[in-house]
SERO-302779 format. One record per atom (N, C-alpha, C, CB): x, y, z; residue in one letter. Coordinates in steps of 0.001 Angstrom, whole numbers, padded with zeros to 6 digits, always signed. Glycine has a CB too. Example, Ala and Ser with C-alpha at 12.3 -4.5 7.8 and 13.67 -1.06 7.14 Angstrom:
2
+013190-005690+007800A/+012300-004500+007800A/+013200-003300+007800A/+011308-004473+009046A/+012850-002250+007080S/+013670-001060+007140S/+012900+000030+007870S/+014084-000598+005725S/
% end
This chain:
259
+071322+000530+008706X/+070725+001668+008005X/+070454+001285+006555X/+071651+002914+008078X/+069305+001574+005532X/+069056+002053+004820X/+068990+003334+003768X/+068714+001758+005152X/+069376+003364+002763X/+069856+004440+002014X/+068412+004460+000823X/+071648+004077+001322X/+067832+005373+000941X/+066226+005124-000236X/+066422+006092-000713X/+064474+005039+000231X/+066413+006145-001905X/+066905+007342-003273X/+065673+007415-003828X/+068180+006842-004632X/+065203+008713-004241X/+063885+008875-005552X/+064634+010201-006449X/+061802+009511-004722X/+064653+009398-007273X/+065528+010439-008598X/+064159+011153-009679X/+066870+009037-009962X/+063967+012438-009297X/+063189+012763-010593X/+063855+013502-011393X/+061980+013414-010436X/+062719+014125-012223X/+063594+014638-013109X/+063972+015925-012903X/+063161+014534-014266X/+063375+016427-011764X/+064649+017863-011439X/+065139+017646-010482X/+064266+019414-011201X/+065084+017167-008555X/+065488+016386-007899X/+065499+015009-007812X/+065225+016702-007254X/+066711+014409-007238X/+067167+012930-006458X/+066969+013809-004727X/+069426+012163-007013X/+065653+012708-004271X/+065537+013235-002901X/+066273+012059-001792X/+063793+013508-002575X/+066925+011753-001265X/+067551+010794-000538X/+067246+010463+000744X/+068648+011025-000528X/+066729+009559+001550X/+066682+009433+002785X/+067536+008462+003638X/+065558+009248+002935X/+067516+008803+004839X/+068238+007333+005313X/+067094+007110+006670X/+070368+007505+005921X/+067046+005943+006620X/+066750+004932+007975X/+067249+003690+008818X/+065828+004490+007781X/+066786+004262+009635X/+067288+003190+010757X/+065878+002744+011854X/+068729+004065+011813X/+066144+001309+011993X/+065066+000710+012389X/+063340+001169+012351X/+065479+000543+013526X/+063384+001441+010805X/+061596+002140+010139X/+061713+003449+010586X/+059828+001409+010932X/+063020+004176+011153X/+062909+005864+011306X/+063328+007132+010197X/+063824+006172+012487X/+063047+007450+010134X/+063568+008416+008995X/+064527+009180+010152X/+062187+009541+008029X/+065796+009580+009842X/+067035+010239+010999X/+067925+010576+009941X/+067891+009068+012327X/+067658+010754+008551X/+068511+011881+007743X/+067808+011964+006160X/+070377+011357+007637X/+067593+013476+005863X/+067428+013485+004373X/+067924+014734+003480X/+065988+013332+004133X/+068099+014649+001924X/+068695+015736+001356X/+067620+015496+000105X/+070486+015692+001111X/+067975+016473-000629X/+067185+017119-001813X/+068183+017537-002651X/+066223+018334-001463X/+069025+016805-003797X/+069617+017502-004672X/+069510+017372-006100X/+070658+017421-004396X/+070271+018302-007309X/+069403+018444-008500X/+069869+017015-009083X/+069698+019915-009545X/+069001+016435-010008X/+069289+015937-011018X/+069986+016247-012200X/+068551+015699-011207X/+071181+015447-012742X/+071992+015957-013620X/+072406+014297-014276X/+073273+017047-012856X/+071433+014353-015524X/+072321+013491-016349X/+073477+013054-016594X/+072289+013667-017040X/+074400+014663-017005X/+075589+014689-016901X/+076519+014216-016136X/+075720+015433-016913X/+076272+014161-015343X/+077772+013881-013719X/+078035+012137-013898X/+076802+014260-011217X/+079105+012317-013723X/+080017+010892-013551X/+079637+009870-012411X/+081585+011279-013211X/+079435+009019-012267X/+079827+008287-011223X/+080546+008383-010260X/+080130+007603-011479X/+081340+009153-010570X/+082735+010008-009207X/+082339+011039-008932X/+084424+010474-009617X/+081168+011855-009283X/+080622+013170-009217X/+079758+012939-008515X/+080233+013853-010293X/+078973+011620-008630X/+077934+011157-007938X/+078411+011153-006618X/+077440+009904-008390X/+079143+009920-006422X/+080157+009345-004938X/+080818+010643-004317X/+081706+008111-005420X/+081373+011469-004934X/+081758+012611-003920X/+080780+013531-003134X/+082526+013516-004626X/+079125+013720-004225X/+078469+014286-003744X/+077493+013879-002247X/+078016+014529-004758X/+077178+012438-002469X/+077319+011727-001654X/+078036+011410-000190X/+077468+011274-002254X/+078711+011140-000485X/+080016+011171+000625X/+080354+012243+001347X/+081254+010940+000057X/+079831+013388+000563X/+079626+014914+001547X/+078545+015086+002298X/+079526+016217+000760X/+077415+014400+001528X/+075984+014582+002283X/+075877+013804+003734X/+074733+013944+001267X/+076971+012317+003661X/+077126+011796+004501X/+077486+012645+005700X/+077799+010974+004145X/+078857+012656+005398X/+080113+013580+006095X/+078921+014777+007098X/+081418+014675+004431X/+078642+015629+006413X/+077491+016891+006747X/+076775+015918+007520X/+076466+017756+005339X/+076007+014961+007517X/+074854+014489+008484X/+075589+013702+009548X/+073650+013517+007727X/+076753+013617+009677X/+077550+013014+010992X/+077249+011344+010623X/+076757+013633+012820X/+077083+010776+009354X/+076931+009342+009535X/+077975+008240+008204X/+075052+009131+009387X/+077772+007370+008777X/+078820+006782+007892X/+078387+005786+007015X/+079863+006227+008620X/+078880+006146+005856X/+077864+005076+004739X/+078773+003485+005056X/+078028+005731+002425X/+079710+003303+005578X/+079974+001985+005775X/+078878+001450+006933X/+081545+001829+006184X/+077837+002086+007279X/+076871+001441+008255X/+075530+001037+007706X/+076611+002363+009382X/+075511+001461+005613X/+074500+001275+005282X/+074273-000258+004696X/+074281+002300+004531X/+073380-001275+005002X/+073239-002354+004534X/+072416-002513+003283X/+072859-003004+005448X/+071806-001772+002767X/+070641-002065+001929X/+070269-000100+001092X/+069078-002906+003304X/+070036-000827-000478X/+070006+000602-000967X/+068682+000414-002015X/+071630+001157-001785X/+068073+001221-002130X/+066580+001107-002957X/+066571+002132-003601X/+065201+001044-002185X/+066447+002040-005116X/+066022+003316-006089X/+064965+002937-007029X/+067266+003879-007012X/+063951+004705-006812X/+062837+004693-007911X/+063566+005594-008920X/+061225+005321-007409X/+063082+005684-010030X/+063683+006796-010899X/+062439+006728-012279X/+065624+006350-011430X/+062525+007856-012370X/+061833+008282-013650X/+062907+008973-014648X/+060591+009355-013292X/+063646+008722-014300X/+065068+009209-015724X/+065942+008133-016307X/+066463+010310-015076X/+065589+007403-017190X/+066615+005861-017386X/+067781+006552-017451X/+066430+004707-018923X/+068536+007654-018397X/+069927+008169-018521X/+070509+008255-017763X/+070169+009071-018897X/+070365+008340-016091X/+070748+008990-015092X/+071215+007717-014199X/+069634+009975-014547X/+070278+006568-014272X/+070395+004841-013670X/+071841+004313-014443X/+068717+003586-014330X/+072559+004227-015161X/+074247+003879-015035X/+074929+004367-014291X/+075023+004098-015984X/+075384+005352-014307X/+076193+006272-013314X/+075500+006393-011792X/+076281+007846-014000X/+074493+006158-011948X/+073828+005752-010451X/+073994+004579-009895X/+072469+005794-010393X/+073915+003732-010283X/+073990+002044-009749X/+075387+001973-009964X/+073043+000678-010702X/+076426+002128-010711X/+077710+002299-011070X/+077848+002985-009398X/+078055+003305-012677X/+077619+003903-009257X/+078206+004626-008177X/+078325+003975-006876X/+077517+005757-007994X/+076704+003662-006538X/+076143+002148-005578X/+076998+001478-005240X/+075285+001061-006190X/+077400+000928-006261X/+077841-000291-006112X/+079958-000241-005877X/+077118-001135-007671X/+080191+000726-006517X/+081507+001035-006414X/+081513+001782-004835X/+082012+002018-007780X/+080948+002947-004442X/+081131+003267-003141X/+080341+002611-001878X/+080930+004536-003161X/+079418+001981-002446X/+078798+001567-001109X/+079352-000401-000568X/+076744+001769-001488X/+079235-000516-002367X/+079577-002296-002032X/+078397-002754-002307X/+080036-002884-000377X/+077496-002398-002753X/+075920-002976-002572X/+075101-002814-003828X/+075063-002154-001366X/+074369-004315-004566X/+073813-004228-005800X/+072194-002946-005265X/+073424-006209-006457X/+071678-002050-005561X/+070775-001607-005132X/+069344-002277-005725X/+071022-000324-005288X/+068348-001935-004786X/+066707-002734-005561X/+066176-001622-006699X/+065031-002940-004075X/+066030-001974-007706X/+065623-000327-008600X/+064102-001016-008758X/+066725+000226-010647X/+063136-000114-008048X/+061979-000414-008490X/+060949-000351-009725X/+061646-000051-007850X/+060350-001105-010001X/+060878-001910-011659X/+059513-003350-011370X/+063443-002818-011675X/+059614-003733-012720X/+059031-004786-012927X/+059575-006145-012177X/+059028-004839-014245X/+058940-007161-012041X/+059841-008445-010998X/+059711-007662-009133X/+062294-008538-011728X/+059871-006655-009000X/+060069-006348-007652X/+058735-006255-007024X/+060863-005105-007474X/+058861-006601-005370X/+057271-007162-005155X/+056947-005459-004368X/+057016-009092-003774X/+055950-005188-004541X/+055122-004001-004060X/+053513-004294-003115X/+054785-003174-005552X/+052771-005746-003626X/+051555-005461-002892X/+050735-004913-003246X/+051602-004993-002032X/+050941-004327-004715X/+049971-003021-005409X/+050053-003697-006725X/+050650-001138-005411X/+047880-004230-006918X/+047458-004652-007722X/+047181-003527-009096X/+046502-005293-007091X/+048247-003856-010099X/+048145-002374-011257X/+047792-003171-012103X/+049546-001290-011809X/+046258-001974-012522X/+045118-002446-013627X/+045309-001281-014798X/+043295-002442-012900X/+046576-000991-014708X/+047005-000414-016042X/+046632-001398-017370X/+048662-000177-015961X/+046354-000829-018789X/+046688-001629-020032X/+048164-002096-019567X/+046635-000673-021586X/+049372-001587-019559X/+050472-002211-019489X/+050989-001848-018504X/+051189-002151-020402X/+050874-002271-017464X/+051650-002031-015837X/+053012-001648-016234X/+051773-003571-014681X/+054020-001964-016595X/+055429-001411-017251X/+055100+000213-017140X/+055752-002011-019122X/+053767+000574-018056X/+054205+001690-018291X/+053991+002999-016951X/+053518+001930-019623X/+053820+002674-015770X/+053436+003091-014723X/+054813+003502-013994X/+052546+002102-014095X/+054877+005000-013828X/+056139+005513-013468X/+056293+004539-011924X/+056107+007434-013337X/+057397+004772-011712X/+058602+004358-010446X/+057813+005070-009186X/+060542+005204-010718X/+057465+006504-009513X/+057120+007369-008492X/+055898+006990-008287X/+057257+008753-008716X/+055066+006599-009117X/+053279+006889-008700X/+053148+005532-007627X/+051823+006703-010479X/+053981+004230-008639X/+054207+002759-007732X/+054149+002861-006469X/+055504+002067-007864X/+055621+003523-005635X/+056191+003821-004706X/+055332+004875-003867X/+057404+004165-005130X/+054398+005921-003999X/+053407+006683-003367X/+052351+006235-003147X/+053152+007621-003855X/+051797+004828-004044X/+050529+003723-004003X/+050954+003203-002852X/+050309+002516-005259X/+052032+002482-002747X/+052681+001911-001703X/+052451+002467-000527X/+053905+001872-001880X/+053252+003340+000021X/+053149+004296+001013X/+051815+004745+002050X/+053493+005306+000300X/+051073+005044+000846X/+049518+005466+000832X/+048934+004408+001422X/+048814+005739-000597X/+048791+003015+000613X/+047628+002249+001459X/+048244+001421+002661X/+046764+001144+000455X/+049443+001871+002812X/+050247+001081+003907X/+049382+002037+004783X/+052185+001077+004006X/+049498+003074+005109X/+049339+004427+006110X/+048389+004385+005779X/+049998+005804+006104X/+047314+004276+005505X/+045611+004698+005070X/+044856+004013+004867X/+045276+005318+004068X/+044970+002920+004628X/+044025+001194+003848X/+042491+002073+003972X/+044042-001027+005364X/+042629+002874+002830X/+041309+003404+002439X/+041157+004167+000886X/+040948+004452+003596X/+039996+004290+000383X/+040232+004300-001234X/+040505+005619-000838X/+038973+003904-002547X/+042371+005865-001873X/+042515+007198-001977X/+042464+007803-003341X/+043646+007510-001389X/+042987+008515-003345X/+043092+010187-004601X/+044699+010151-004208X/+041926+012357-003957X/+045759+009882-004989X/+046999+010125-004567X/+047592+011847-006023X/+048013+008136-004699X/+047740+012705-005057X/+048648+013996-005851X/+050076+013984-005779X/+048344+015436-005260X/+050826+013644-006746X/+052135+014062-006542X/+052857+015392-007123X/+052788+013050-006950X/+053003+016795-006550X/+053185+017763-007326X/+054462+017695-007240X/+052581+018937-007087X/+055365+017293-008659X/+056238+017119-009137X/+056884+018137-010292X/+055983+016063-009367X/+057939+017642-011165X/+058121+018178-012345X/+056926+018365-013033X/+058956+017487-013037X/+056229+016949-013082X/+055050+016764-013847X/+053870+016365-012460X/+055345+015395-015177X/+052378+016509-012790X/+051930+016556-011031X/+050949+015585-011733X/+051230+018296-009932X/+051043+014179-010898X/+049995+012982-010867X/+049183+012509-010263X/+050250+012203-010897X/+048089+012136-010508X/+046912+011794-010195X/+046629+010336-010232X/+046123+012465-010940X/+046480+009523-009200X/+045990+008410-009155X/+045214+008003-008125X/+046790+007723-009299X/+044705+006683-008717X/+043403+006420-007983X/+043575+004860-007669X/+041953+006803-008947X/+043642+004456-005872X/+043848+003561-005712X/+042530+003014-004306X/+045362+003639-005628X/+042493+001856-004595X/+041381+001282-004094X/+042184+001202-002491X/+040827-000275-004997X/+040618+000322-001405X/+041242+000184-000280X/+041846-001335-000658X/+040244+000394+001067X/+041393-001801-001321X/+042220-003568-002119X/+043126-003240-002203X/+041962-004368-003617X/+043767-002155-002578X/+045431-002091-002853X/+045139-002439-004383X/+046646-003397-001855X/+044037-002057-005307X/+044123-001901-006753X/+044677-000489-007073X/+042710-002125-007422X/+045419-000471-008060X/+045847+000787-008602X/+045363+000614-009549X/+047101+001207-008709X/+043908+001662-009628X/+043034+001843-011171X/+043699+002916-012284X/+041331+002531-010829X/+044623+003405-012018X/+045450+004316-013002X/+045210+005815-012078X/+044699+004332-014912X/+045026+006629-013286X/+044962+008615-013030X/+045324+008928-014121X/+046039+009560-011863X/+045646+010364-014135X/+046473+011275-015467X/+047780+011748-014989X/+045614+012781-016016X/+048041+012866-015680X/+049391+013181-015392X/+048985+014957-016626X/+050901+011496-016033X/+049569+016061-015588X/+049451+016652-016046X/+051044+017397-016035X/+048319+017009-015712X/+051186+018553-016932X/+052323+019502-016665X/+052588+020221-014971X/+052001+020733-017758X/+053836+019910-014507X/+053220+020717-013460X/+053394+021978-012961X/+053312+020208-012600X/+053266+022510-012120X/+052965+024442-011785X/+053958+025125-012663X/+053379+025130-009883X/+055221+024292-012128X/+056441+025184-012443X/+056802+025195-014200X/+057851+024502-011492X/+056277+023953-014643X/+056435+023968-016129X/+055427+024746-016734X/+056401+022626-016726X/+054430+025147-016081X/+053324+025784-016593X/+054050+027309-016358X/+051760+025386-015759X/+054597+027669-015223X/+055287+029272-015085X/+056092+029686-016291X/+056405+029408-013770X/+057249+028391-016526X/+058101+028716-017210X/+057633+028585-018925X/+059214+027933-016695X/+056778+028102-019048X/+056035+028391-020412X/+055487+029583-020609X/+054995+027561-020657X/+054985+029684-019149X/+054462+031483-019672X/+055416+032222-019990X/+053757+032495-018572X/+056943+032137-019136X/+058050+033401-019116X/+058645+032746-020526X/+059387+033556-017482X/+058758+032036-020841X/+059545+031289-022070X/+058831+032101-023495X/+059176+029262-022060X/+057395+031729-023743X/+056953+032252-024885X/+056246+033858-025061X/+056070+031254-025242X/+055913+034379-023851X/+055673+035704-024294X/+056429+036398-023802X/+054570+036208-024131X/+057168+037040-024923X/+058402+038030-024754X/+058213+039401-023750X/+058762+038591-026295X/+056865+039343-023415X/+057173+040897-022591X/+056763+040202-020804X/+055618+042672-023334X/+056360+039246-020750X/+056202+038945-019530X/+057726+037892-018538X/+054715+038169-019739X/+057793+038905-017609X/+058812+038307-016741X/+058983+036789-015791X/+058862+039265-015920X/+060624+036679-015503X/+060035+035258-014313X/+059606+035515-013216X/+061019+034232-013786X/+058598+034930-012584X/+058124+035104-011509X/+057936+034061-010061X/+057157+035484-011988X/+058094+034730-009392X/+058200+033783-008244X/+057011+032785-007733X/+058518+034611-007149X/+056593+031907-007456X/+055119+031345-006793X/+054677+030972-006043X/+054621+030753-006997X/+054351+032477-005509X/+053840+033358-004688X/+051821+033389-004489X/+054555+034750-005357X/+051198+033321-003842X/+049939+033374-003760X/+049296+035148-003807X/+049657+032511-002406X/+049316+035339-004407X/+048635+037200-004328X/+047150+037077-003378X/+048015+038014-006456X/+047545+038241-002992X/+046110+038075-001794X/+044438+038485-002731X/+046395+039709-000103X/+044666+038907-004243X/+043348+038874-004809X/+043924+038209-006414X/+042476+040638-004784X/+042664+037672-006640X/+042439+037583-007962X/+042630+038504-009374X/+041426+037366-007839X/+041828+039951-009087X/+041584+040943-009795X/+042881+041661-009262X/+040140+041578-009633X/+044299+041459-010265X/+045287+041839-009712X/+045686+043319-010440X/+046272+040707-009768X/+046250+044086-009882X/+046645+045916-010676X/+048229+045372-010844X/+046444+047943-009220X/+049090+044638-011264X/+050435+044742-011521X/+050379+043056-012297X/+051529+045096-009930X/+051778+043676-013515X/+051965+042301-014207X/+052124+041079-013666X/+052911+042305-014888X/+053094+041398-012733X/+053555+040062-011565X/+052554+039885-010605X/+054985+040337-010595X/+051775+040496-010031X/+050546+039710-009257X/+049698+039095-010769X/+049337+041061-008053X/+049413+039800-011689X/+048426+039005-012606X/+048792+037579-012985X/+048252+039738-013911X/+050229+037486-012846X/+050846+036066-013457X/+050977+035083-012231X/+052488+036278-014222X/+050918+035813-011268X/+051199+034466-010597X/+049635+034124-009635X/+052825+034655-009453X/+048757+034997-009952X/+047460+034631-009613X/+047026+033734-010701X/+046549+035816-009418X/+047395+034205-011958X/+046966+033319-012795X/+047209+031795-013093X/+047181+033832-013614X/+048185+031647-012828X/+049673+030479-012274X/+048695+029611-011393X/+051368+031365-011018X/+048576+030256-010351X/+048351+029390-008430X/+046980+029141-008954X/+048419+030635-006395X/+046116+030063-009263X/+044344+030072-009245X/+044061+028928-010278X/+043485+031765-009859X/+044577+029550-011728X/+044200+027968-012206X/+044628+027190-012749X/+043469+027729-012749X/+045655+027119-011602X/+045981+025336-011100X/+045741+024770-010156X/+047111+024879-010968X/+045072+025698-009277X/+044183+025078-008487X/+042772+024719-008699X/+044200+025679-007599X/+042009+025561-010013X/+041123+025322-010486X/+041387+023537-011275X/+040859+026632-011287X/+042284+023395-012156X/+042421+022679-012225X/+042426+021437-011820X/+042715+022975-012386X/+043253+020912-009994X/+043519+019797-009558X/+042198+019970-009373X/+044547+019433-008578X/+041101+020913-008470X/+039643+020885-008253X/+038727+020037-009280X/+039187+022316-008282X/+039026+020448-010519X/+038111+019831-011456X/+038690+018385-011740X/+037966+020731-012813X/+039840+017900-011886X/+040208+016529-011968X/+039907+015711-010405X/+041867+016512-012444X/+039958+016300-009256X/+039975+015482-008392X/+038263+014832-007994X/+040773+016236-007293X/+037286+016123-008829X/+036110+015995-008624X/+035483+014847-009733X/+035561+017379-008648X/+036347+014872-011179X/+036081+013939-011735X/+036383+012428-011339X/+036472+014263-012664X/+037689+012876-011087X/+037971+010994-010495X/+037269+010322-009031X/+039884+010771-010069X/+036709+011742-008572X/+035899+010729-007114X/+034172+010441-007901X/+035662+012150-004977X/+034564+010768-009013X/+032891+010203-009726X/+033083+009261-009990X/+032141+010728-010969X/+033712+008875-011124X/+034387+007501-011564X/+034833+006840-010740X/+035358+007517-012356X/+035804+007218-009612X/+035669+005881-008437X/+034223+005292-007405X/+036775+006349-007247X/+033709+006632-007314X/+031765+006283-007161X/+031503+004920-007840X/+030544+007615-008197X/+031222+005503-008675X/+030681+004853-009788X/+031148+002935-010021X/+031277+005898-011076X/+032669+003096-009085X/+033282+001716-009237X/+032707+001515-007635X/+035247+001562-009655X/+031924+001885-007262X/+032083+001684-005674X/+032687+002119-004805X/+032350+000856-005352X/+033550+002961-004846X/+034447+003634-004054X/+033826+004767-003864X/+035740+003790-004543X/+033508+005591-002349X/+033014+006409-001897X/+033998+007165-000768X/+031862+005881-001564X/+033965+008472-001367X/+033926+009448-000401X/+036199+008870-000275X/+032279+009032+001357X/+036745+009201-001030X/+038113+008752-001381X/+038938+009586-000447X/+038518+008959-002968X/+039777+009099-000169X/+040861+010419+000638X/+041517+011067-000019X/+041933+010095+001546X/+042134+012530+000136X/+042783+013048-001171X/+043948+012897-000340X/+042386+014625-001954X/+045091+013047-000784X/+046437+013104-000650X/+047364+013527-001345X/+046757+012290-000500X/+048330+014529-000715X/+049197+015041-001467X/+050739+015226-001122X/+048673+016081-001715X/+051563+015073-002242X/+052863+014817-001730X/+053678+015829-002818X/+053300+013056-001739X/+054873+016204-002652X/+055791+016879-003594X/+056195+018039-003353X/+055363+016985-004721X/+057010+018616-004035X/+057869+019788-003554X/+056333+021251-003363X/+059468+020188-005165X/+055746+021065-004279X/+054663+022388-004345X/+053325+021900-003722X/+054310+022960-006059X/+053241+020597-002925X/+052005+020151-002094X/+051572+021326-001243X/+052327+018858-001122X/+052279+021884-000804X/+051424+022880+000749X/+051135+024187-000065X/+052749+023407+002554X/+051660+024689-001125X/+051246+025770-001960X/+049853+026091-002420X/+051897+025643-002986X/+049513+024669-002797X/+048338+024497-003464X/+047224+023762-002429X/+048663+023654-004794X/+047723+023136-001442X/+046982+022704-000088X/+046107+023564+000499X/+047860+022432+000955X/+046504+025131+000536X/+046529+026019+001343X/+045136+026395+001106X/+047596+026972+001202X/+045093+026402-000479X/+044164+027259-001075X/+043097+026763-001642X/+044669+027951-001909X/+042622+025346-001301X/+041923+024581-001478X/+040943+023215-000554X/+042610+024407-002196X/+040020+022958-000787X/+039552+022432+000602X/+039127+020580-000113X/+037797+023673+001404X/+039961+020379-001465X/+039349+019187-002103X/+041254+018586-001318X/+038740+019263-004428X/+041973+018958-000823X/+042884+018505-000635X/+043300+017842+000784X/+043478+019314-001055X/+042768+016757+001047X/+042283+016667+002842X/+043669+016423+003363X/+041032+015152+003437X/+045009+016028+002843X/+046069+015873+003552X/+047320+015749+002907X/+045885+014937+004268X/+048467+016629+003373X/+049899+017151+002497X/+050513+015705+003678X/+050760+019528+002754X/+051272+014969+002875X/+052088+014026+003312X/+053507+013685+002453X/+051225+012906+003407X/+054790+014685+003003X/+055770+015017+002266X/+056606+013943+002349X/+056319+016192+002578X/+056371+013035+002927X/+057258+012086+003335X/+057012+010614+002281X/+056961+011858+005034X/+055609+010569+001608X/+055016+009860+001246X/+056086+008769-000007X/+053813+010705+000899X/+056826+009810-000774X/+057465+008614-001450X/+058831+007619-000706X/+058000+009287-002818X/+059705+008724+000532X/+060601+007945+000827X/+060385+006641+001978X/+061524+008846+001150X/+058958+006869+002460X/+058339+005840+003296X/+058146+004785+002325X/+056996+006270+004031X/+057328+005040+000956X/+057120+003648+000027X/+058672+003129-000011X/+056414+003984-001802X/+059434+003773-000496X/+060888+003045-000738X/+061003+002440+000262X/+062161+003821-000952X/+060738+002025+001755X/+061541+001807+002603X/+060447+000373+002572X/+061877+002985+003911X/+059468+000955+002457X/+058399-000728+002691X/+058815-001560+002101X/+056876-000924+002219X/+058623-001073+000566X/+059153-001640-000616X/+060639-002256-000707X/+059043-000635-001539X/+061618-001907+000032X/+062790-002597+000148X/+062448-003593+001377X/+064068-001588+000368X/+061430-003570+002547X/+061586-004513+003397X/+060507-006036+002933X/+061248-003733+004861X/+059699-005374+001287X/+059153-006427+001511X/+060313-007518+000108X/+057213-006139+001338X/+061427-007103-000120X/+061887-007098-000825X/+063287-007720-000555X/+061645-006112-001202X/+063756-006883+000534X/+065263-007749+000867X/+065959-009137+001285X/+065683-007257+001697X/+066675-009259+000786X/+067140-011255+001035X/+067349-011330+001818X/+068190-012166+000531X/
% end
């Protein structure tokens, strides 16, 4: 078995595999704070709960977009499991040609979903990750990664609204069945869902110009992350929700990788 970790910055989503199967996963918060023994106990329960035993895991792979959080993580690794883990990172082999100015600066997550993507698709995609923060990239059927943006995502956009204007409440995100809404809480969260969906619409339409334009025609869109099917639903530039998409890269990515 395999143990593939993706730490963001509000969840660490965890999977395990066995012979290329996915047969266990959890979703829990990210916390700077917690110890290394906070880590390993939490762990060791998730095990316990899924009926499996981490003395059966051979091999451990982490992406992370939080450096603070990688001591007490690999610390933990390595004290409960026995095992140095692969942290995907510069030096580690992926297969994914990045035409960033500085490849370094290319999150853990977007790497690891490039991965995934042209393994499963070998066709020029549109990769969405709706995350903390929700990313956009654009990768060839070469397996070039030409970059994307990176915008705020849904939920940071909600909580800015409830954060700075004092008379409007938190709200749930929720799809209202109209636009032209009669109550505060349908107005906010139509306003919320609609345009941010207006939004990915207008970026996804820009970047299939500019990949035109490089030769790339007619791109696949793809989407992955906790708020993918929210915004899937309500939109027709979004040709396919694939939730699985980052813990499959981890797993490639450790097999093209392990000693």
């Amino acid at each position: 078995m395999i143990l593939v970790v993706d730490v963001g910055n509000t969840n660490i989503v965890l999977g395990i595999y066995k012979d290329s199967e996915n047969i266990a996963g959890w979703r829990i918060s990210t916390d700077a704070k917690k110890t290394s023994d906070e880590y390993s106990i939490q762990f060791m329960q998730l095990f316990t709960q899924g009926g499996l035993n981490p003395k059966e895991v051979k091999g451990i792979i982490i992406s992370s977009v939080v450096p603070n959080i990688m001591h007490s993580l690999e610390h933990m690794i390595k004290k409960s499991f026995g095992i140095n883990p692969i942290v995907v990172g510069p030096g580690v082999k992926t297969g994914i040609n990045i035409k960033y100015d500085n490849p370094k600066e290319v999150g853990a997550d977007r790497i690891v979903n490039a991965v995934a993507a042209h393994d499963k698709y070998k066709k020029d995609l549109i990769i969405i990750d709706f995350g903390t923060a929700t990313t956009f990239c654009a990768l060839t059927k070469e397996a070039n990664y030409l970059g994307g943006c990176i915008t705020p995502g849904i939920k940071i956009a909600s909580d800015a609204l409830f954060d700075r204007a004092a008379k409007l409440p938190r709200v749930e995100l929720e799809t209202p069945n109209s636009i032209i809404c009669k109550n505060t809480i349908s107005s906010m969260q139509a306003g919320i869902i609609y345009g941010y969906i207006g939004q990915v619409e207008y970026i996804v339409e820009k970047i299939k110009k500019e990949m035109k334009d490089l030769g790339c025609d007619k791109p696949l869109v793809v989407a992955t992350g906790g708020l993918a099917n929210l915004i899937a639903k309500e939109t027709n530039a979004i040709d396919k929700v694939d939730s699985s998409l980052t813990l499959e890269g981890l797993r490639i990515i450790y097999e093209k990788n392990k000693e």
